[in-house]
C-alpha positions in Angstrom: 38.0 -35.0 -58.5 39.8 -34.2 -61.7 44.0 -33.5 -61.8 45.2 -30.8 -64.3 48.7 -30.6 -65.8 49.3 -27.7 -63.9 48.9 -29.1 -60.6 45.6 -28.3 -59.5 42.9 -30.5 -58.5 39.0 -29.9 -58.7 36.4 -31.4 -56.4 33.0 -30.2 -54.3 32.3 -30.2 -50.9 28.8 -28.8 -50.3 28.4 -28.1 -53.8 31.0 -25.5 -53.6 34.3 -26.1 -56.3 37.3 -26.4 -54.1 40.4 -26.3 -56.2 43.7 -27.4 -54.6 46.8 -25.9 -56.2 49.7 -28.2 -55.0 53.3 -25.7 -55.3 56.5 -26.9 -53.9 55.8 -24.3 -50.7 52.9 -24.7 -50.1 49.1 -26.4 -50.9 46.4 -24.0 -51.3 43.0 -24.9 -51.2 40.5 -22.6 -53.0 36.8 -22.2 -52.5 34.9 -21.0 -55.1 31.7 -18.5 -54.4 28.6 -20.1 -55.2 28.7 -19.2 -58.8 31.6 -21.8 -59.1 33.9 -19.8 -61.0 37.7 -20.4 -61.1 39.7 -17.5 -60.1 36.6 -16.0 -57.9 37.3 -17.2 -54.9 35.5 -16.6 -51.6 37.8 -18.4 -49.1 41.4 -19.4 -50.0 43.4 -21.3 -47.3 47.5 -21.8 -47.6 49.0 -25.2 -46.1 52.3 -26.1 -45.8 54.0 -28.4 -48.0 54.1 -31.6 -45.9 50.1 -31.5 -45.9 48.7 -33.2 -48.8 44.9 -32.7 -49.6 43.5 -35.9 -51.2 40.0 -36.7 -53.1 39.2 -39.0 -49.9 39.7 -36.2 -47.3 37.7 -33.5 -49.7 35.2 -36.5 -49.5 34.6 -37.5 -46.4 33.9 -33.3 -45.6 30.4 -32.6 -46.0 30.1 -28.9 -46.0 32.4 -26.1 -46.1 32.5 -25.7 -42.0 34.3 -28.9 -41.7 36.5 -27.6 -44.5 37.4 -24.7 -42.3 37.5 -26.7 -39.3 39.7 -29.9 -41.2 42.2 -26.9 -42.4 43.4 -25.2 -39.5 43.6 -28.5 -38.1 46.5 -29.4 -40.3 48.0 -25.7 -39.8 46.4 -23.9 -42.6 45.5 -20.3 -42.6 43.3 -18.5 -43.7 44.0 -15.7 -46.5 42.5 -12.6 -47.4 40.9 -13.2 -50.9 40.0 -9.2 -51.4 36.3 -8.4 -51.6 35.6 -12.0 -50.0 34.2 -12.9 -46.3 37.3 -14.5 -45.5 36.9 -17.8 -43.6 34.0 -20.1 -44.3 31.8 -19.8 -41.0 28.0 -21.5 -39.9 25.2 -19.3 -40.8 23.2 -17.8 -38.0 20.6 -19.9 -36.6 17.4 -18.2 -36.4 15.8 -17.5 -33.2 12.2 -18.5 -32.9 9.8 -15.8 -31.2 9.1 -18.0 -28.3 12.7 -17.7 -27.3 12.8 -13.3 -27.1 12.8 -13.2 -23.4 15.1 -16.0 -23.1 17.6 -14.0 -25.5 17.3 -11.7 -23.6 18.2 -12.9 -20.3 21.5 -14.8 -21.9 22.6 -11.6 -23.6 22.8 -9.8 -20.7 24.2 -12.5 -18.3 26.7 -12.6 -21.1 27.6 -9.1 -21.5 27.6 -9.0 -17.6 30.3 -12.2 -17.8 32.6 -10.3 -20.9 32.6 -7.0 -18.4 33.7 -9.1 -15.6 36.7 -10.9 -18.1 37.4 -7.1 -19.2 37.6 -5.2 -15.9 39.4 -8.4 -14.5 42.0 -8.5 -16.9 42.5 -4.9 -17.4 43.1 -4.2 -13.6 45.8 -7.9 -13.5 46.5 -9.7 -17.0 48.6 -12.3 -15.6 46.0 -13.0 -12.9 42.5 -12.5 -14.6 39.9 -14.8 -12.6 36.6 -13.5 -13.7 36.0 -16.9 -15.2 35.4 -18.6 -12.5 32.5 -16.5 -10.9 28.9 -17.5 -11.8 27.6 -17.0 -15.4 24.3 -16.5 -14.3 23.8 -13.1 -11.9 22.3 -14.4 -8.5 23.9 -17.8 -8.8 
């Protein structure tokens, strides 16, 4: 990790360039797209002031996710970055063709639970209970 005169600090999680600008409001921590260009920024996060992000915290994170996660631990937020996807999340995992008709038994169990939470909550929202019925029709 490198320090600049103008308060910003370089590192890499994940081989990603994460540069921290340190202001007196505020830290912001800025992810780079995989290019690794300053200023083109696919995730940019805004902490407050009493949150200090050191080489040995960038360190010990070892890939962008648990730069998301690490973050909003310490009460950063995300920020829109314009034509960026926002906040860093995991890729999809891919599903392995042996696994279809089990897919498809947990995507409807789990659109079945969701329409339970929905109609639950839409007819009482201080008293929604759907929960706590079975995930699993038949169970």
């Amino acid at each position: 990790m490198t320090s600049t005169p103008d308060r910003r600090t370089r590192a890499q999680v994940a081989g990603r360039l994460i540069v921290v600008a340190r202001g007196e409001k505020s830290e912001t921590v800025n992810v780079c797209t995989a290019r690794n260009e300053v200023g083109v920024y696919e995730t940019k996060y805004r902490l407050p002031a009493a949150v200090t992000v050191t080489v040995e915290v960038l360190n010990e994170l070892i890939n962008l996710v648990a730069l998301d996660a690490w973050v909003l631990a310490h009460e950063g937020v995300a920020e829109d970055v314009g034509s960026g996807p926002g906040r860093v999340v995991p890729p999809l995992v891919p599903v392995a063709p042996s696994d279809d008709a089990w897919l498809e038994r947990a995507q409807a169990a789990t659109e079945q639970v969701l329409d339970a939470v929905v109609r639950d909550f839409l007819r009482a929202p201080r008293t929604c209970t759907a929960l706590s019925t079975p995930c699993v029709p038949g169970s």
